[in-house]
C-alpha positions in Angstrom: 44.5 -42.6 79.2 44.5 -44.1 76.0 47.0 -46.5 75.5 48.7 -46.4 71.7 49.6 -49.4 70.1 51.7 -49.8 67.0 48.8 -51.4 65.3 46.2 -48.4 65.9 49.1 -46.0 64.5 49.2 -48.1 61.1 45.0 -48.2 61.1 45.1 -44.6 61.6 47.5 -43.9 59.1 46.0 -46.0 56.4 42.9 -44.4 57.1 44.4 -41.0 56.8 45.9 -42.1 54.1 42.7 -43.4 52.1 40.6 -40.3 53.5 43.2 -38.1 51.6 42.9 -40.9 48.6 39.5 -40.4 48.6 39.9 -36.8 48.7 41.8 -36.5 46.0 39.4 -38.9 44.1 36.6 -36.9 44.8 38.3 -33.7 43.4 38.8 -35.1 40.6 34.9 -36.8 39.9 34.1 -33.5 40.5 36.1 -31.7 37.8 35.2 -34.4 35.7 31.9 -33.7 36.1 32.1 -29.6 35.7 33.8 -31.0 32.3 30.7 -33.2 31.4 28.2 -29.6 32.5 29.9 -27.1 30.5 30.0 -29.7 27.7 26.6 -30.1 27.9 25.3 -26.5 29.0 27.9 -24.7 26.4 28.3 -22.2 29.5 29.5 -22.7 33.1 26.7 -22.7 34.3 25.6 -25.8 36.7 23.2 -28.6 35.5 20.5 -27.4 37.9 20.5 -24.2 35.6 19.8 -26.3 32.1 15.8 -26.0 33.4 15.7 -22.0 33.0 18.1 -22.8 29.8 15.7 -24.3 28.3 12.8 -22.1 29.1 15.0 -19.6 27.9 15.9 -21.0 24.8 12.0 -22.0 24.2 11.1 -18.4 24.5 13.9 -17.3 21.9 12.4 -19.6 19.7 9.1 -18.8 20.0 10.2 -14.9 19.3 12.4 -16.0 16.4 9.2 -17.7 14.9 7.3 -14.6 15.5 9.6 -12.3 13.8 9.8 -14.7 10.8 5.6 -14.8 10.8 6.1 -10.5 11.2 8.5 -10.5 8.0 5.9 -12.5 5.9 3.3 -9.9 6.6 5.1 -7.3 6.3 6.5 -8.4 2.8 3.0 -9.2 1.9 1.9 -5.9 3.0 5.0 -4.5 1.2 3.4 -6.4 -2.8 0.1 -5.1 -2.2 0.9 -1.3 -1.6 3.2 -1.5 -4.5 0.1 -3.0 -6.5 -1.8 -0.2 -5.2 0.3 2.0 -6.2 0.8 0.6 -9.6 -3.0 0.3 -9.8 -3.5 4.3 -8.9 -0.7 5.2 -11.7 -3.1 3.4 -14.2 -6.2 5.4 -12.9 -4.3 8.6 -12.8 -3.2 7.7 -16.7 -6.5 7.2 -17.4 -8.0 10.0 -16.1 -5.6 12.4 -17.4 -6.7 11.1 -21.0 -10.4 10.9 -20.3 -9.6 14.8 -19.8 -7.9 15.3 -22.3 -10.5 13.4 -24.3 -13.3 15.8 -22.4 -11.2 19.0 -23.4 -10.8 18.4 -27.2 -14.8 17.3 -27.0 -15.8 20.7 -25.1 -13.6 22.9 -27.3 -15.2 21.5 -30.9 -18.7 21.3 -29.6 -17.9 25.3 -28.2 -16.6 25.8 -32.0 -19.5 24.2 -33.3 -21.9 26.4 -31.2 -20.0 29.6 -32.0 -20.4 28.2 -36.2 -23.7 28.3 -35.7 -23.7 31.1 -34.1 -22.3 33.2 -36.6 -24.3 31.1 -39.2 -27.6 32.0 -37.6 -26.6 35.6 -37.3 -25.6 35.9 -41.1 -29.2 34.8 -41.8 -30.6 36.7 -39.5 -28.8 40.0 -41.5 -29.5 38.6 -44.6 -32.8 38.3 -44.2 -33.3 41.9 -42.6 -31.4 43.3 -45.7 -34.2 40.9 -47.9 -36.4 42.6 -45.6 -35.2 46.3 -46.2 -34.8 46.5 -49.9 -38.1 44.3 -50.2 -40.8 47.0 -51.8 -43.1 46.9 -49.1 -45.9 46.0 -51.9 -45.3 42.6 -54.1 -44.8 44.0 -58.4 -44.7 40.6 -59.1 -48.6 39.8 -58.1 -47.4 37.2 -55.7 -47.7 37.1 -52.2 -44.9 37.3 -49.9 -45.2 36.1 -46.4 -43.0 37.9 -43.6 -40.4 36.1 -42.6 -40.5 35.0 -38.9 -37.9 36.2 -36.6 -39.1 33.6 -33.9 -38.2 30.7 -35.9 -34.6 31.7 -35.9 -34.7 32.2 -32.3 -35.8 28.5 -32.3 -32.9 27.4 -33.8 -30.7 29.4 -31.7 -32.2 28.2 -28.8 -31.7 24.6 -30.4 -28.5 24.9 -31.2 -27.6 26.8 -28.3 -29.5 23.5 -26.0 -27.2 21.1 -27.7 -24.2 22.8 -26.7 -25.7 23.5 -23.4 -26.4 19.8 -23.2 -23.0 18.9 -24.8 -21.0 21.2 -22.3 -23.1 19.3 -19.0 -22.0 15.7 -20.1 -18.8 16.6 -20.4 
């Protein structure tokens, strides 16, 4: 058996003493140290955690500079359909007067054709009444030559071209 001396008592007490000491000083470097983590980390998350923090926080970044890049384009995108757009109004003004140009152009040359028309057809009666009340021989000792029903159909068919033509263009 062990024999117990005063002495060993004291030793063993101190030690227990200064184990508990230590103890406590341990608790505490370690609370400290939590303290100095969450400080750091903004969370309570251990230190050994900052390494997938970080990846995290790269990969946020990375997405926030993407979106921002996305925004630009789609803002740019955005200007030019509204120039489009502005751009087609002006072609859709423009076409709408270029018809109404082509519209008053059609209906005068029409009125022009039906003008001479009717002109060409008042000749044409006139000179079948010169024709009907003509003698059929000349008092006068003059000859008269026949008038020439084909040469007013040539100017029908002159006139009638030009509006023709006129009516194609536009």
């Amino acid at each position: 058996m062990t024999r117990t001396t005063g002495r060993t008592t004291t030793e063993e007490n101190t030690r227990a003493t200064s184990d508990a000491a230590a103890a406590d000083r341990t608790a505490e470097l370690v609370a400290r140290l939590d303290a100095v983590e969450r400080t750091l980390t903004g969370t309570d998350a251990p230190v050994s955690d900052l390494e997938d923090l970080a990846a995290v926080e790269e990969r946020v970044s990375d997405l926030e500079s993407t979106v921002e890049t996305l925004t630009e384009r789609m803002d740019d995108i955005d200007a030019a359909t509204q120039a489009i757009r502005g751009y087609l109004g002006g072609v859709r003004a423009v076409n709408e007067s270029v018809e109404r140009r082509a519209d008053a152009a059609l209906a005068k040359a029409e009125s022009l054709e039906e003008a001479l028309v009717d002109e060409s057809d008042a000749a044409r009666q006139q000179s079948s009444i010169a024709q009907a009340t003509a003698s059929p021989e000349p008092t006068d000792g003059v000859e008269h030559e026949p008038v020439d029903s084909a040469a007013g159909d040539n100017a029908d068919a002159t006139n009638s071209g030009l509006a023709a033509r006129l009516r194609d263009v536009l």
